[in-house]
N, C-alpha and C positions, 0 to 999 in steps of 0.2 A: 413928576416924570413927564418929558415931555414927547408930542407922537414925532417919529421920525420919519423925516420925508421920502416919498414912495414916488417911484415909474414904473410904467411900463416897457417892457424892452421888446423888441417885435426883430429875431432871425430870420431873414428870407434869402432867398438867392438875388446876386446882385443881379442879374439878368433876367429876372422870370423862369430860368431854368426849365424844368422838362418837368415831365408825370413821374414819380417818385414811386420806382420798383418796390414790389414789398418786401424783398430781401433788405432793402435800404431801410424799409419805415423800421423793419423789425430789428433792425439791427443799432438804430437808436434806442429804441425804445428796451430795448436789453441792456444797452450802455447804463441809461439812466437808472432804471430800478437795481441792477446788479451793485453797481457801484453806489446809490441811495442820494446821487447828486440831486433827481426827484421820483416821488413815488405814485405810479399810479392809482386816482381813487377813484375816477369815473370817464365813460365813456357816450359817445354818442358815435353807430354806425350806422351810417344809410348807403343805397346801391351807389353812390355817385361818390363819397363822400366819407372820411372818418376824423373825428374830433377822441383826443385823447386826453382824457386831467389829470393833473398832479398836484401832490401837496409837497412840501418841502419834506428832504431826506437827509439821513443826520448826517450827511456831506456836502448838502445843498450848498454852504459858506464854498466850495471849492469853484463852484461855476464864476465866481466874483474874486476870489482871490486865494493864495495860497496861505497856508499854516493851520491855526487851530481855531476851531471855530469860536467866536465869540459866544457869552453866555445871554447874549443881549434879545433882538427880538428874531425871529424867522428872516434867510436873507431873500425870500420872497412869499407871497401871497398863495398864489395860484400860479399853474400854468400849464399850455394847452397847448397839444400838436395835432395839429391839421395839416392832412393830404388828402388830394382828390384828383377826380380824372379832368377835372374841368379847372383852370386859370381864372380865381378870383381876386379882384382888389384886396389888399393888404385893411385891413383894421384902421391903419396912419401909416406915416411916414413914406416917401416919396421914391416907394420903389414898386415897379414895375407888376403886373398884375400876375399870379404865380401858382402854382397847384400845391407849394408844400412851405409852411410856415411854422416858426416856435417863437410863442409869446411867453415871455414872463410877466405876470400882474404881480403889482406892486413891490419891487423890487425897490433894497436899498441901493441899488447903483444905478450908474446912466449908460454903462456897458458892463460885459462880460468880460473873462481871461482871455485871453488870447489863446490859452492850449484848449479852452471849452469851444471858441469861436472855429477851432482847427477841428477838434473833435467831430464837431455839427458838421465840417465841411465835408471829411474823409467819409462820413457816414452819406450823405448827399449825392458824393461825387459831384458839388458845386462851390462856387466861390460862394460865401457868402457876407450878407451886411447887415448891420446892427443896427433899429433906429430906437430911438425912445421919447418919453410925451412923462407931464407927470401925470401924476397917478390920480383918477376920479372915481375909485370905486370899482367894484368886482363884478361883470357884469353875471346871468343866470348863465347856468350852462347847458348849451344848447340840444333841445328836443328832434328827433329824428319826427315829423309827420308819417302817419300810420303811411301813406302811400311814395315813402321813400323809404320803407324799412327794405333789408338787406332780406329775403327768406332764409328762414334757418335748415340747412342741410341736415337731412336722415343722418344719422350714422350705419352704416353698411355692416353688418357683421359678419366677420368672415367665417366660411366653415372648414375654415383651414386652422391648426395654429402653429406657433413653429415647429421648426423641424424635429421629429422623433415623437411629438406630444398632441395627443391626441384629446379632446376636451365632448365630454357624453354629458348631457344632462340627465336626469331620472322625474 
């Protein structure tokens, strides 16, 4: 059997686009898990800065093409969404420095659908562009530094609860 060949595929805005509201991150990010195109398995968030990972979901074949999935290998590795408040260079590919990127690692294509490529965009509220490189391996996924952690919010408990229902502890 032999291995098949892998890229990388790197979404970004073809402009550098804006700072990526969180109505908008969230609203990807429901896209993909709901629909299981990919599944989130890990994260990395800091004050400035959030990395999102995925593993392939058992629609993941949909991002690259329609019908029924082949029984063959995973149609990608890994893959990571990053937004932040600050405009970093892209990983590769010859676009523009940006706050809000989705990579696919080691993808069996050298692009995406076209209705995925729309999906990403409507969700953005940006045009965006596809670039790809092959594929050399998965890199670690990335650690937040103790002094970029985000602080974890109290939860506030109300001593109210809805309406008519009153809650006593003993």
């Amino acid at each position: 059997m032999t291995t098949p060949v892998r890229y990388d595929l790197l979404l970004v805005p073809t402009d550098g686009g804006h700072v990526l509201p969180d109505a908008a991150a969230r609203l990807l990010l429901r896209q993909l898990a709901l629909m299981q195109l990919a599944v989130p398995n890990d994260e990395a968030v800091a004050v400035d800065w959030v990395e999102i990972y995925f593993q392939p979901g058992v629609s993941s074949h949909l991002i690259f093409g329609e019908g029924i999935a082949p029984d063959a290998e995973p149609p990608f590795l890994d893959a990571v969404f990053r937004f932040s408040n600050q405009r970093e260079a892209p990983p590769f590919g010859e676009a523009p420095p940006s706050a809000v990127a989705f990579e696919l690692r080691g993808a069996l294509h050298t692009d995406v659908l076209g209705a995925f490529r729309q999906r990403v965009a409507d969700a953005w509220q940006m045009r965006v562009s596809v670039y790809s490189r092959p594929h050399e391996g998965l890199p670690p996924h990335r650690v937040v530094p103790e002094d970029q952690k985000r602080p974890v919010a109290e939860k506030k408990q109300s001593t109210r609860g809805a309406v008519g229902v009153r809650v006593e502890e003993f």
